[in-house]
N, C-alpha and C positions, 0 to 999 in steps of 0.2 A: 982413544980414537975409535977402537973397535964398539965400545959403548954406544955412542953418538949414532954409526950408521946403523947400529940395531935401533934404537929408539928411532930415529928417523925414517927406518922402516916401517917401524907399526903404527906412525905416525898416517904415513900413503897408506898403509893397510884400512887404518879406520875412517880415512877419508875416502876411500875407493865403496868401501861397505854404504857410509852414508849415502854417496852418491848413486851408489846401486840400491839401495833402499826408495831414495828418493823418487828413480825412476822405477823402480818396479809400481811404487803408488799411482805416479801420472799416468802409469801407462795402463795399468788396472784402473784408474778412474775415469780415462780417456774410453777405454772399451765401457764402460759400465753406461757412460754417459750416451754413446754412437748407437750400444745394442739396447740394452734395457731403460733408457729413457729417452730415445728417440720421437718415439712416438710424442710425448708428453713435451718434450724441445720443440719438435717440429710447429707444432699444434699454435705454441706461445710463439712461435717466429713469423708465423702466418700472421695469429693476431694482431703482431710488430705492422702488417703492412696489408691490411683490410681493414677498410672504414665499413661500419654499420650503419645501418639505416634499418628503423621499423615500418613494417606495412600492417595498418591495424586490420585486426579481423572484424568481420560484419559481425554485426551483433543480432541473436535470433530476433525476430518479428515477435510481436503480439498480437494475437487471434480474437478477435470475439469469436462466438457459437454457430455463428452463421459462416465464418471465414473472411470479414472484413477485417484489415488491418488497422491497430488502432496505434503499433508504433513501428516504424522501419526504419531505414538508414539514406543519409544524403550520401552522395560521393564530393569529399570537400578536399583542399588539398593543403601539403604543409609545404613552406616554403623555406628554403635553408642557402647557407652560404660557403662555401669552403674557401677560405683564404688564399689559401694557398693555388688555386687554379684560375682564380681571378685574375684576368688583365688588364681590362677596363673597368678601377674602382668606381669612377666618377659616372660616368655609363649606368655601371647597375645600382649603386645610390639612386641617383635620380629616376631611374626606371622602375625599382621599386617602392617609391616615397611616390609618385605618381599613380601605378595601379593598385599600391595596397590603401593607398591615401593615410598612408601615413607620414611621421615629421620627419625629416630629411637627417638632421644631429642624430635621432634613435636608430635608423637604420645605419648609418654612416659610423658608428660606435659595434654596432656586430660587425657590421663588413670588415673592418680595420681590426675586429679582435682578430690576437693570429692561434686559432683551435683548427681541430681537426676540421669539425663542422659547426654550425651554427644556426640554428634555427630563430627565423625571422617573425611569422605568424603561422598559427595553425586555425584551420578550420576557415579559410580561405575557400569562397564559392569554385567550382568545377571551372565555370567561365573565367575567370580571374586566374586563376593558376594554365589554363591554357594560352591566355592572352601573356603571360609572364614569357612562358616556352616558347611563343612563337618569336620573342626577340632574339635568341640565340646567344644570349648571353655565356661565357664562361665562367665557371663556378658558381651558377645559378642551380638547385636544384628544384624539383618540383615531384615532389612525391602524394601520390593519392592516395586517403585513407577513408574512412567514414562518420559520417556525425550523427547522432542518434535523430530523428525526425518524427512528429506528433500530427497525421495529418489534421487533426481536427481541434489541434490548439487546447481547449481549455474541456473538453469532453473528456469526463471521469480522472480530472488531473489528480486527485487527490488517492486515487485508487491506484492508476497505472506508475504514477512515481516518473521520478530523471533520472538521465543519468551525469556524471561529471565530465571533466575533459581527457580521465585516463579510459572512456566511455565502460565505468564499473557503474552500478545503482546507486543510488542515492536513497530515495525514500520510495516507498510503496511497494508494489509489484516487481517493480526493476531492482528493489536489491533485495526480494524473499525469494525470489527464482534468476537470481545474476549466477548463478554456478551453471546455470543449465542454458542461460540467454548468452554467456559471455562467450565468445570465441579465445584461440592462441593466435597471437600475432607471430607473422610472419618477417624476413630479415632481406634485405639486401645488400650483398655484402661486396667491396669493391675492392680492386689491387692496388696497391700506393707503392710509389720505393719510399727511398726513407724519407723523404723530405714533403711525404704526405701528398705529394700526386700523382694521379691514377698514370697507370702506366695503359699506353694505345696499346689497343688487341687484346687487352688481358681480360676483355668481359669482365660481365658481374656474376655472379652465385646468388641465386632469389632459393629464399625458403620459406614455401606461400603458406599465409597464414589459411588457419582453419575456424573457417564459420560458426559461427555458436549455432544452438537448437532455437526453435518456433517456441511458444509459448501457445495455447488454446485453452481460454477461459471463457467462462461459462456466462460473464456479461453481455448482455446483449446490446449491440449499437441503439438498434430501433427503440428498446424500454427505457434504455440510458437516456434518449433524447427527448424520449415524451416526459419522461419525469424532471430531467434539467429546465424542458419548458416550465411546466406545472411550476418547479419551487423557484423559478427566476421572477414569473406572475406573481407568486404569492407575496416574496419578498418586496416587490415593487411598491404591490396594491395595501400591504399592510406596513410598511414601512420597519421589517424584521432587521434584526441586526444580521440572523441568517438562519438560513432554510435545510433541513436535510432530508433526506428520502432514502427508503433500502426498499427494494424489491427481492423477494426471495422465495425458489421453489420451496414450500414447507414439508413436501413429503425427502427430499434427499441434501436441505441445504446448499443446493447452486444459490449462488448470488448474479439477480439477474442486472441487477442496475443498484447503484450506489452514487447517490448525488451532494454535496454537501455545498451552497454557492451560499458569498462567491466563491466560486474555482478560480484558478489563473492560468494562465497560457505556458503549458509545456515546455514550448519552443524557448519561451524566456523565461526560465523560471526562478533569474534572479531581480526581477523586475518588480515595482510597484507602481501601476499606475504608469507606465512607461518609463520609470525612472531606475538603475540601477539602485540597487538595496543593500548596503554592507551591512546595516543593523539585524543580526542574525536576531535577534527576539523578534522584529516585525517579521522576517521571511520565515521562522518556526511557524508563528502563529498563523503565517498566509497557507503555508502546507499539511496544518493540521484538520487530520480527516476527524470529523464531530463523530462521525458513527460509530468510529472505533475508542481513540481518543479519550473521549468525552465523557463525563458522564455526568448525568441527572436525575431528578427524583421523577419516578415514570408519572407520577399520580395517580389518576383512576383506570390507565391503560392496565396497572397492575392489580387491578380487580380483579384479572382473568386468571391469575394464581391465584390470589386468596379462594375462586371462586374453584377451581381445580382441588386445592387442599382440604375445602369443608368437605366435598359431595366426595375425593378419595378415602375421609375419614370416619364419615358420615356423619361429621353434625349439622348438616342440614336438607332439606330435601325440598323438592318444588312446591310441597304443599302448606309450608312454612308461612305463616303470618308472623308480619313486624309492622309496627307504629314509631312513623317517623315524626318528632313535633320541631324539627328543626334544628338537633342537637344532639348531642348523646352526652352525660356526665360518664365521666372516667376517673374515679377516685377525686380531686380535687378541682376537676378540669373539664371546663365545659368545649365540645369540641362540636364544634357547628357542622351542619350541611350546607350543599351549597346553595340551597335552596330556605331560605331563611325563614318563610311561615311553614314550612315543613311539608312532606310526603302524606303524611295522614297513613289511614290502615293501608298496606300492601303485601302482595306473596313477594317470594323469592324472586320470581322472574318480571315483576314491575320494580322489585328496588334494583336489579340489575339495569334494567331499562332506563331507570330515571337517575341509574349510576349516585344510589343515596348512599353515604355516607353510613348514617347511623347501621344502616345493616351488615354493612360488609364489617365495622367497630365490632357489630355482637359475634359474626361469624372467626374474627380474630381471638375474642375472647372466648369464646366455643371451644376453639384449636386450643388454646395455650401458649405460652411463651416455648414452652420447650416444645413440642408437636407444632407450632411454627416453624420454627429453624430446622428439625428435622425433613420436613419438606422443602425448605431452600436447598439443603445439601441433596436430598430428592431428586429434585428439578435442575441440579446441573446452574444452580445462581452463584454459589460462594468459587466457586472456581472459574477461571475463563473459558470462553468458549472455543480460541485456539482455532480463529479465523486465521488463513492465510496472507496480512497484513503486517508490518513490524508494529509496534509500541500499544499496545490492546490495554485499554488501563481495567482494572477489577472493579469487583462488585464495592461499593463500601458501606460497612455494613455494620451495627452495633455486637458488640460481646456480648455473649447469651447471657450472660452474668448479667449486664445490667440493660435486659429489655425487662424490664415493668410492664404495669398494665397500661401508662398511658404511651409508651413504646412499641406496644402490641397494636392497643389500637389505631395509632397513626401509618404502621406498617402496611394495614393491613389496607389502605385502600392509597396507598404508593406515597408514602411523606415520613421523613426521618432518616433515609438512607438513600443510596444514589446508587443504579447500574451503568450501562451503557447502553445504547442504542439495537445495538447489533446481541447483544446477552436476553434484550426486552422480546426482540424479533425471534430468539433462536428459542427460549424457552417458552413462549406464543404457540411458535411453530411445531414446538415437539409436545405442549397438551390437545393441540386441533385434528394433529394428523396420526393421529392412534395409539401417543403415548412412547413414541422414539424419539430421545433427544441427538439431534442430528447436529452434526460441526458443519458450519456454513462455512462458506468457499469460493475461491472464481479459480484455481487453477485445476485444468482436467486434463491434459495432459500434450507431452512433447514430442516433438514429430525434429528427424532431422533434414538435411538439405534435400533428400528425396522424397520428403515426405513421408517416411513410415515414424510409426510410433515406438518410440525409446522409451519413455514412460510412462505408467498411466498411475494416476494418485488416486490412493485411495483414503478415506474418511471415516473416522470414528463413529458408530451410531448405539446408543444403549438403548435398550428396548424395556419398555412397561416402567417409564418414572409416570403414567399413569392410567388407570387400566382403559379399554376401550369402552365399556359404557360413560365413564368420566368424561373423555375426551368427547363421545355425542352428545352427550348434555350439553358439555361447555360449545358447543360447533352452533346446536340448538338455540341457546341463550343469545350467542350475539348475534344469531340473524335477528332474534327480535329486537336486538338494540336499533339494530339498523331498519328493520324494515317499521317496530314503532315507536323508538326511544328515541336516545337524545343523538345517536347516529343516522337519522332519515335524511341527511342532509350527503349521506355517502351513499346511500341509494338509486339506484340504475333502474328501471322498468325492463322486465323480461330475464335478469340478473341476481340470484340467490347471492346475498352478501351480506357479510358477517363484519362483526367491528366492537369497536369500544374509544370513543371518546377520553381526552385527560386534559383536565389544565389546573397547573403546578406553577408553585411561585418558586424564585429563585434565591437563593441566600448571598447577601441578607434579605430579611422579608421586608425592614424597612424600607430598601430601594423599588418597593412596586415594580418589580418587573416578573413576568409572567411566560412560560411557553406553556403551547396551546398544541395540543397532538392526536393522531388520529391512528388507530391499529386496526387494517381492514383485510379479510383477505374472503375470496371467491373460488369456484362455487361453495356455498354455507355448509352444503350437507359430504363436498369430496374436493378440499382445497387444492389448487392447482399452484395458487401464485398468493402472496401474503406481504402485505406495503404497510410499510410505517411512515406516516408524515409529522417530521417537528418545525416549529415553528420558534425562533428564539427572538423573544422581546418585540414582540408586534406592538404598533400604537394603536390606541384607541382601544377595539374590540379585541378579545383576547380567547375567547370561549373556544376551546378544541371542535365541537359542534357544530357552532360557527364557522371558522374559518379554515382549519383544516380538515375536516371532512369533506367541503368540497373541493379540495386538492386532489386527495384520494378518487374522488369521484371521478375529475377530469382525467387522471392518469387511470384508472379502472376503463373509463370509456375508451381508450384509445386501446388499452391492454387487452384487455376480455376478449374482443374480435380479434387482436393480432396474434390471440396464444388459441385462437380455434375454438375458444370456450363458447358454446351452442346458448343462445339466446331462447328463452323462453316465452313464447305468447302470452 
């Protein structure tokens, strides 16, 4: 008997322990809970009963040089639904299948879903989301944000880029400077009890978003337009599949206009021809900028390298006689001029003029295979130029190993290897203006909502890829193409201008198709301003000479007087 009460004692003993064990936990985990993770409770209990809503941030402007805007923001609005605070389903159904003009079952399918919120349309015009508000609907919301906006549509689309519907960049300018264009979006944040509606009086908490930066770049509206003119006429009048242009200062690489038509309309830029476009290869192919993009064999625009590399090496000099008979043999290989009873006797500075063939072939084989190539990597050609643009395609170019003699000679007066457009212009650019290879550019820098400048970009320049008397010869030489070679057709009266003609077939060479291009830049003796006109697959007439020289022209005429450059009696 005496046993039993003692074991039945330690029996209450051990359960009393448990029991006091138990509560010392709860009540140590109840403090731990109240003091040390309050805050972090609290926080999550709020969340329990605050609806979110975003307020997108503006997104920065883009500047041209002058200060016109070439992209800024609509105010457009989103339209959403809360279930739960709706009393009249049927009401706002039909009120919104009315002003959003949409189908009646699609709205009537979110209204009916039971979520917190529900978003109807976004990107709904200013007007339209006011006219929603003024019906007073409940659990109608109407929130304003912003839509990217292009005032002038299809001017320099391929340059300035879109953006999407989360408004990040897409292609061009808007997604190689989106860290500095983008803003933080802002939050509206609301009180619900539990059953997700707002409770009256309890306001909302706004946490306003923050504006992105300005962008100012160094394109100019006015050169952008006259040159968009120029290659929309050429493309018209010669029936081009399409037309590109680059304007560019040659002493520091600003890019002053970049044109590639056709362009397309900003505003829609998933459109073709007014029709919505899911075939992403046709809308790649509508958004790909030629100048950068692209690349092609320059043809005889790229004389003005070979013509840079003999006089920096010195195998050849002004006073230079060559005999042109129509041809040049090259080991096994007769490689024609394009002048087919030939040049006859001439110096250096008439076969530049008449852009012969057979001479720039000798001045190839002069250099060498290897002291060729060593001046492409010179000249800033085997590497990009590292334009502020996305997808820059490179130089393509033969292994040094297997350029030959009849590799050398085709090089040498721009056929067997392909650059880009913008590589053609920048290494033009840096043997004219005194031998500095400059990185061409359009962004110069970012200014925030008051206007001051947060950054300012700066640009790679190497100095002496050729020396300065080089570069005056070469400046020399193509005034006389232009003022009495096969460039007089880009010639201005009272205007010192320099150039070089090219036209280059396309691979395959059995398709006969041809571009036809023109490398001009002014004043001849202290370049200011430096245009490239290509022309892809013209009908009929095809001669660089020809046809786009006077493109160059027309845009020089308009250019020269609007950059101040003084006319000469």
């Amino acid at each position: 008997m005496y046993r039993n009460k003692t074991a039945y004692r330690k029996k209450i003993m051990v359960f009393m322990v448990v029991v006091l064990l138990v509560l010392t936990f709860l009540v140590g985990r109840l403090v731990y809970l109240m003091i040390f993770c309050s805050e972090y409770y609290g926080k999550k209990a709020e969340d329990l009963h605050e609806r979110e809503r975003n307020i997108k941030a503006a997104r920065g402007e883009i500047v041209d040089c002058n200060g016109v805007v070439l992209a800024e923001n609509k105010t457009v609005c989103t339209i959403s639904v809360i279930h739960s605070q709706i009393k009249e389903p049927e009401k706002v159904i039909a009120m919104l299948a009315k002003e959003l003009e949409m189908d009646e079952e699609t709205i009537r399918k979110r209204v009916e879903k039971v979520s917190s919120i529900e978003k109807i349309k976004t990107n709904v015009p200013k007007e339209t989301g006011d006219a929603i508000r003024a019906h007073g609907l409940a659990g109608v919301k109407i929130d304003e944000d912003y839509k990217r906006y292009y005032p002038y549509d299809t001017l320099a689309s391929k340059v300035l880029g879109f953006t999407g519907g989360d408004n990040q960049g897409i292609i061009g300018l808007e997604v190689k400077y989106d860290k500095y264009l983008q803003g933080k979006n802002g939050k509206i944040l609301t009180l619900t009890d539990a059953r997700g509606i707002e409770i009256e009086n309890a306001g909302e908490r706004r946490q306003d978003p923050i504006d992105g930066n300005d962008l100012h770049i160094s394109l100019d509206y006015n050169i952008q337009k006259y040159a968009e003119q120029a290659a929309k006429k050429a493309m018209e009048e010669h029936g081009a599949q399409s037309v590109s242009v680059l304007m560019m200062n040659p002493q520091n690489g600003e890019i002053l206009a970049m044109v590639n038509v056709p362009e397309f309309n900003l505003n829609e830029p998933f459109s073709i021809e007014g029709e919505v476009q899911t075939n992403q290869d046709k809308l790649n192919l509508m958004w790909r900028n030629g100048c950068i993009n692209d690349t092609y064999e320059p043809g005889s625009t790229f004389k003005i390298i070979t013509t840079a590399a003999a006089f920096e090496e010195g195998v050849v000099s002004l006073k230079d006689r060559f005999h042109c008979p129509g041809y040049k043999i090259v080991e096994d290989r007769k490689i024609r001029c394009h002048k087919v009873g030939g040049h006859g006797a001439e110096d250096f500075a008439q076969g530049i003029m008449n852009s012969c063939n057979p001479v720039f072939i000798e001045l190839g084989l002069r250099l060498g295979s290897e002291k060729y190539y060593s001046y492409f990597k010179q000249f800033g050609l085997l590497q990009k130029t590292n334009v502020d643009l996305p997808g820059e395609a490179a130089t393509i170019m033969h292994n040094p190993k297997n350029i030959g003699q009849v590799e050398l000679a085709t090089i040498s007066f721009g056929q067997s290897f392909q650059i880009t457009p913008v590589q053609l212009a920048t290494t033009v650019s840096s043997i004219i203006n005194g031998g500095n290879r400059v990185t061409p550019h359009f962004g110069a820098y970012v200014t925030d909502e008051k206007g001051k400048k947060v950054k300012t970009f700066k640009y790679e320049t190497t100095e002496g890829i050729v020396s300065e008397k080089t570069s005056e010869t070469v400046r020399m030489l193509l005034e006389k193409v232009v003022s009495e070679g096969t460039g007089k057709n880009a010639a201005i009266k009272g205007f010192s201008i320099g150039g070089k003609t090219a036209t280059s077939q396309t691979l395959p060479r059995s398709a006969n198709k041809y571009i036809a291009s023109f490398l001009g830049f002014a004043p001849a003796d202290d370049p200011k301003v430096l245009g490239l006109v290509i022309i892809n697959d013209p009908k009929g007439v095809y001669y660089g000479g020809t046809i786009a020289a006077p493109v160059m022209k027309e845009i020089f005429e308009n250019v020269l007087p609007y950059l101040e450059i003084e006319q000469k009696e």
